[in-house]
C-alpha positions, 0 to 999 in steps of 0.5 A: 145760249150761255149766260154768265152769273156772279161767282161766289166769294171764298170768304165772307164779306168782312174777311178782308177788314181792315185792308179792304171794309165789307162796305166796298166788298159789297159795292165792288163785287154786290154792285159794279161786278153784278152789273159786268156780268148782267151787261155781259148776258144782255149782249150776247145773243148775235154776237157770236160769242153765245157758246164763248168762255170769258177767256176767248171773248177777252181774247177775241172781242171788241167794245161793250162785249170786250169790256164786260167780258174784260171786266167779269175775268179781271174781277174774278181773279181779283177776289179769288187771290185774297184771303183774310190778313196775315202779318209779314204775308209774302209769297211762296213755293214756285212764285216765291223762286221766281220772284226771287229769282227775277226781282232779286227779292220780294220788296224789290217786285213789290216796288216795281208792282206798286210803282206800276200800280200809282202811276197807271194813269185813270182806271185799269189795272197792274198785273202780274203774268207769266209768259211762254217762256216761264218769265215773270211780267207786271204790266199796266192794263188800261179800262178794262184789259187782260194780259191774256190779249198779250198771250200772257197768263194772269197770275196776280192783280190789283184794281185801281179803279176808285171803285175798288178803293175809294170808300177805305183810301179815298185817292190814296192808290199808293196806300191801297197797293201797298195794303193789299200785299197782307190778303194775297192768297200765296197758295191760289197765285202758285195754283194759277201758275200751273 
């Protein structure tokens, strides 16, 4: 039977300082992804997913093994977009043309991406996808849902579970949206397009 383990960081854990403290990395990826991934492993035997990679248990299943599976995929992506800060950090090559292209301009996506991020109501997620036929959508994913469930590729996310901000923005969600826009790692979201 497979099991899942905690990935590795491609950064250390105060890389992300001052947008996102050593302290909620160590909660966020050190605590809450550890337990996704342990509660994962614990409910695996007889479930029919033994063999299953996180993308077709996202895709196919349902409840506890949904959630966890859920959580580990959109966690993972999540950490694996940022890199240390950069001043006026905007998208480009192939994402930057489609934003342009679809969105008029980078703050006009980053308006809509954060609007989509503030008002998703309890926890979830605002994602950024591309769809079959190459056009970009950000969509709100309650708990834990992936756009893969839409047949969807997931490029981009942001958490806005409190987990994920609250130690550094308390209930500011709006300020930690727009915050993170200085760690995305441009070169991985053009990677994941493919």
């Amino acid at each position: 039977m497979k099991t899942f383990e905690l990935i590795q960081l491609p950064y250390a854990p105060n890389a992300l300082e001052p947008v996102i403290s050593a302290e909620t990395i160590n909660f966020h990826y050190g605590k809450h992804l550890q337990t996704y991934v342990n509660n994962l492993n614990g409910l695996l035997a007889g479930s029919g997913f033994e063999e299953a990679t996180l993308e077709d248990i996202v895709r196919k299943g349902e409840g506890g093994i949904f959630n966890n599976a859920g959580q580990i995929l959109n966690h993972n992506l999540y950490f694996t977009q940022f890199q240390a800060p950069k001043e006026n950090n905007a998208p480009i090559g192939r994402i930057a043309e489609m934003i342009n292209s679809q969105f008029g301009s980078f703050d006009s996506f980053r308006e809509e991406f954060e609007k989509k991020g503030s008002t998703l109501f309890g926890s979830g997620w605002v994602w950024l996808s591309v769809d079959t036929g190459n056009k970009l959508v950000i969509t709100q994913e309650p708990n834990a849902g992936n756009p893969l469930t839409k047949g969807l590729t997931p490029l981009l996310t942001f958490d806005v579970w409190e987990h994920a901000y609250y130690l550094d923005y308390q209930n500011r969600r709006p300020a930690h949206l727009s915050a993170l826009w200085q760690i995305v790692n441009w070169e991985e979201i053009n990677k994941r397009l493919g």
